[in-house]
C-alpha positions in Angstrom: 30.1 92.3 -16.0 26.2 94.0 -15.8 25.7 95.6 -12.4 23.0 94.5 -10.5 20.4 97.0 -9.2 19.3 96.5 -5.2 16.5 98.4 -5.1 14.3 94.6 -5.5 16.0 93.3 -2.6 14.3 95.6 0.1 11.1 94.1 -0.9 12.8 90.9 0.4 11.2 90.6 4.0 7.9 91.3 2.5 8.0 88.4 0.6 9.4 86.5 2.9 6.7 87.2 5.3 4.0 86.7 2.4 5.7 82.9 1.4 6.4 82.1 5.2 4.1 83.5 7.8 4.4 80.5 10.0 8.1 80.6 10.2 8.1 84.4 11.0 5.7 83.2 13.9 8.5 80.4 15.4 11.1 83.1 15.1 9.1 86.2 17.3 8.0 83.1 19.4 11.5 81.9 20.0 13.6 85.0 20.3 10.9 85.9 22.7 11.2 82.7 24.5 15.5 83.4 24.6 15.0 87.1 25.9 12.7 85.6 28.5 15.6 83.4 30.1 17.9 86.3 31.9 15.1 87.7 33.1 13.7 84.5 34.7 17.5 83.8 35.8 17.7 87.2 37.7 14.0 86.7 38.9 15.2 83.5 40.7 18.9 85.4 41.8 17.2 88.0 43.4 13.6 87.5 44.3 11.1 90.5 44.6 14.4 92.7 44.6 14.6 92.4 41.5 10.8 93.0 40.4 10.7 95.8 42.9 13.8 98.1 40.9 16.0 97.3 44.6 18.8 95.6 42.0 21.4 98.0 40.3 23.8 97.6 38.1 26.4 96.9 40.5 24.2 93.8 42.4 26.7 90.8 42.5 24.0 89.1 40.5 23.6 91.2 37.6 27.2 91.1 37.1 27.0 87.5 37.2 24.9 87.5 34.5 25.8 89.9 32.0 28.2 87.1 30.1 25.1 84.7 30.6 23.2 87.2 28.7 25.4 88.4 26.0 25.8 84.9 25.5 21.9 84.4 24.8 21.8 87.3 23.1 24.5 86.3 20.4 23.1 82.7 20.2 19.4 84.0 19.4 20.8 86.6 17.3 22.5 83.9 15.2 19.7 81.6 15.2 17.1 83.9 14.4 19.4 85.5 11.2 20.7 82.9 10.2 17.2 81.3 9.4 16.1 84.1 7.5 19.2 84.2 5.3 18.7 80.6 5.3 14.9 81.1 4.0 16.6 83.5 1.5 19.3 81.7 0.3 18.3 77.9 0.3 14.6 78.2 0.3 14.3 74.4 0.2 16.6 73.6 3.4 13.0 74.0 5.2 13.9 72.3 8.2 12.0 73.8 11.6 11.0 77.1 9.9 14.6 77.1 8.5 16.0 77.1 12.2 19.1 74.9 13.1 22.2 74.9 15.2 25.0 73.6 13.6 28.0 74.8 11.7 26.0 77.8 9.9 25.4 79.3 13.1 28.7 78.9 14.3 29.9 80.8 11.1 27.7 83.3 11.8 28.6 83.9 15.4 32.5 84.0 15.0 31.8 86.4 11.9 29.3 89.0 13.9 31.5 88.9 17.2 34.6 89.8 14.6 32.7 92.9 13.2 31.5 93.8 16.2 35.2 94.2 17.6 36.4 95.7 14.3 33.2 98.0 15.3 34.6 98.9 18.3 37.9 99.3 17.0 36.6 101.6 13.9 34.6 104.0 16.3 37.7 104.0 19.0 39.7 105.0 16.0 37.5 107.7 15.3 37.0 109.5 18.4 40.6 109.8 18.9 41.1 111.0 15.5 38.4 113.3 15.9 38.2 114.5 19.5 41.2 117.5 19.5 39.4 118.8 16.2 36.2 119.0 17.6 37.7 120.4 21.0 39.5 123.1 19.0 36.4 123.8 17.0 34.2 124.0 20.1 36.5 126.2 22.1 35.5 129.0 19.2 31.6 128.9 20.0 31.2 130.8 16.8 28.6 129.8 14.2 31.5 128.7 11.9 32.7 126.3 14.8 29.2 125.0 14.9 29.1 124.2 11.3 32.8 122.4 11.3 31.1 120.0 14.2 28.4 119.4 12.1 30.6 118.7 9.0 32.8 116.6 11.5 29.8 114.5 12.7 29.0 113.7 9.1 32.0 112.4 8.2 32.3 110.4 11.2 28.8 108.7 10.2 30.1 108.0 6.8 33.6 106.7 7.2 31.3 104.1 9.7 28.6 103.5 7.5 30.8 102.6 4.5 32.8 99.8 5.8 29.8 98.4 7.5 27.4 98.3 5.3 30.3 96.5 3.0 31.7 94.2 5.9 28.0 93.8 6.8 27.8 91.5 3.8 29.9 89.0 5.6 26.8 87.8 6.9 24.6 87.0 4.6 27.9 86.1 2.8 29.2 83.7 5.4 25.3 81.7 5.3 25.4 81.1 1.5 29.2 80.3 1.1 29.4 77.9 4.3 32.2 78.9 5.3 33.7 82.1 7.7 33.4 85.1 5.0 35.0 88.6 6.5 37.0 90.4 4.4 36.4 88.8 1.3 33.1 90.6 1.6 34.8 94.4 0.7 35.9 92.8 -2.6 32.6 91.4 -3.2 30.9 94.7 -2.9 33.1 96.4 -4.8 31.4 98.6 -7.0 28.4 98.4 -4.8 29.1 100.9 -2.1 26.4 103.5 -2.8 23.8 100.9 -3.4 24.6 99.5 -0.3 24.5 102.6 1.8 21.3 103.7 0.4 19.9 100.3 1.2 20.9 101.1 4.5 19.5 104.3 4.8 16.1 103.8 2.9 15.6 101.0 5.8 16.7 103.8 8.8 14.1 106.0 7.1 11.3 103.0 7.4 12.2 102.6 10.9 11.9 106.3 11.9 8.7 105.9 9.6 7.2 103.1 12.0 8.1 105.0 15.0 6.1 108.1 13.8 3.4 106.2 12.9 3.7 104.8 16.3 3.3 108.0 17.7 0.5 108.9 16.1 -1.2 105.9 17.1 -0.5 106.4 20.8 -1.4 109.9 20.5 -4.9 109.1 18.5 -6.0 106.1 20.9 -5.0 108.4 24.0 -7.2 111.5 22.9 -9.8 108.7 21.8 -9.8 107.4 24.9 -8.7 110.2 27.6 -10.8 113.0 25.6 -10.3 116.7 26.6 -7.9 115.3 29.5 -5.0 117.0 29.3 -1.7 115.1 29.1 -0.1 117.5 30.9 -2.5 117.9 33.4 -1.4 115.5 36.2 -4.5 116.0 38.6 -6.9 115.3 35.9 -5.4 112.2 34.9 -5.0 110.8 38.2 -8.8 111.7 38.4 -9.7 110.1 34.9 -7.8 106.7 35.6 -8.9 106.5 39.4 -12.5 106.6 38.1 -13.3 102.6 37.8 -15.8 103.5 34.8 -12.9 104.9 32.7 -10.7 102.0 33.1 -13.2 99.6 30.8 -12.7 102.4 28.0 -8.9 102.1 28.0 -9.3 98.2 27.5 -9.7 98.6 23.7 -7.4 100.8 23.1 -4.6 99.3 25.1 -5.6 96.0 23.0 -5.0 97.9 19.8 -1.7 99.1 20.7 -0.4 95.4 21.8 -1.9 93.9 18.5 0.1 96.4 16.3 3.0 96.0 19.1 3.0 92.6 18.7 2.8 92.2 14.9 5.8 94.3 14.5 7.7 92.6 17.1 7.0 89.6 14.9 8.3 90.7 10.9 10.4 93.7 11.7 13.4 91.8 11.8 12.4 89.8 8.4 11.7 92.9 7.0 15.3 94.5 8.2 17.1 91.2 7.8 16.4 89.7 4.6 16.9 92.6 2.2 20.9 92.2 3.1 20.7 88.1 1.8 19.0 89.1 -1.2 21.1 92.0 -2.0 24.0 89.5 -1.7 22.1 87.2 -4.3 21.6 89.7 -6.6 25.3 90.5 -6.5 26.1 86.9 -6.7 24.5 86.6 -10.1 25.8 89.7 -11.7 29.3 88.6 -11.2 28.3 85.5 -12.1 29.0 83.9 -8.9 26.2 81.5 -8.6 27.5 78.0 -7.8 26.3 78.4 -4.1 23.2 80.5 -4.2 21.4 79.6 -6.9 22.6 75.8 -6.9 
């Protein structure tokens, strides 16, 4: 059995957006449109308390509606991801930009709330396997101690980052198969571990990549805009923003930020998502398992 390379599926989102703009469109458009529902729910709970910052976390209304949201949360979740490995995997099952809500995304739902509590589980496990160690090592305050933490830490992230990465296939798994796919997924990525984590680590990298770059932007536009003001000058800003003249040069700037906000609202899940149903494609076929995903 040939083993498959992944480094072609983390150009999977690209494509993806490049083959089906409109459908990356519907899915901003409606996870936007499901995020906006607890907020209109607790806007009509609590009135201008709530716009004002008067709730807290302990209001008898947010409480209320914590299950409400999680709820919303795991149904978009599973509707947006699941169309996308959909897209992916069964390119021709088209439907409304790929989106449905039937028995895949009931698959997909039972499988992601069955990692996350093996998640919870894993990372319980590991801060009480972990916690006298690093209490021991800590109580030394030596630069020895500080490199044991530090070698600690590191093998906390990794004995995470393995099984999830390989359990993560589940899901991708679980749309192409048709059926509930948990632990069937560590035998099928068998062989595939380092692949897998460095899929996972060359996309952390791209995200901490867009956040610089994000940074940079803000910083550019604001010393475009705000000039020799400093930013840590709080009389002078109050001065430049209370000046009704300087509030029309802002306007572009702020517009350039929420176009590039915006449009990577829009394919940065795509671009995150679809690598992981590709990667399980390319696996497929080397082990010659393609009766499913490349019927």
């Amino acid at each position: 059995m040939r083993k498959a390379s992944l480094l072609p599926a983390l150009s999977a989102g690209f494509g993806l957006i490049r083959r089906a703009p409109g459908s990356v469109i519907v899915w901003g458009l409606v996870a936007f449109a499901l995020a906006m529902i607890p907020f209109l729910l607790m806007l009509g709970l609590m009135g201008p308390q709530f716009l004002t910052g008067g709730a807290t976390a302990a209001s008898p209304a947010l409480i209320l509606l914590q299950p409400v949201q999680m709820l919303i949360g795991l149904v978009s979740t599973a509707l947006i991801y699941s169309g996308i490995y959909r897209a992916i995997l069964r390119p021709e099952d088209k439907g409304f930009a790929y989106l449905k809500l039937g028995q895949d995304e009931f698959h997909f739902g039972v499988t992601l709330i069955v990692l996350w509590i093996l998640g919870v589980i894993a990372v319980i496990g590991l801060v009480l396997a972990f916690i006298i160690p690093l209490v021991i090592v800590g109580m030394s305050n030596s630069d020895a101690g500080a490199a044991v933490i530090s070698l600690l830490i590191l093998i906390a992230f990794v004995a995470l980052l393995v099984p999830a990465v390989r359990l993560g296939m589940a899901l991708p798994m679980t749309i192409a198969e048709r059926r509930i796919r948990i632990f069937e997924a560590w035998a099928f990525t068998k062989g595939y571990t380092g692949s897998l984590v460095a899929m996972a680590l060359l996309q952390l990298l791209m995200i901490i990549g867009l956040y610089l770059a994000l940074v940079v932007l803000v910083v550019g536009l604001a010393f475009a805009t705000i000039g020799s003001v400093s930013f840590m000058d709080e009389a002078g800003l109050q001065a430049f923003f209370q000046n009704p003249a300087n509030l029309g040069a802002i306007i572009p700037a702020v517009t350039v930020f929420g176009v590039v906000i915006l449009v990577l609202s829009f394919v940065i899940t795509p671009i995150l998502v679809a690598p992981w149903a590709r990667a399980y494609q390319l696996i497929a076929e080397a082990k010659g398992d393609n009766s499913e995903v490349f019927a």
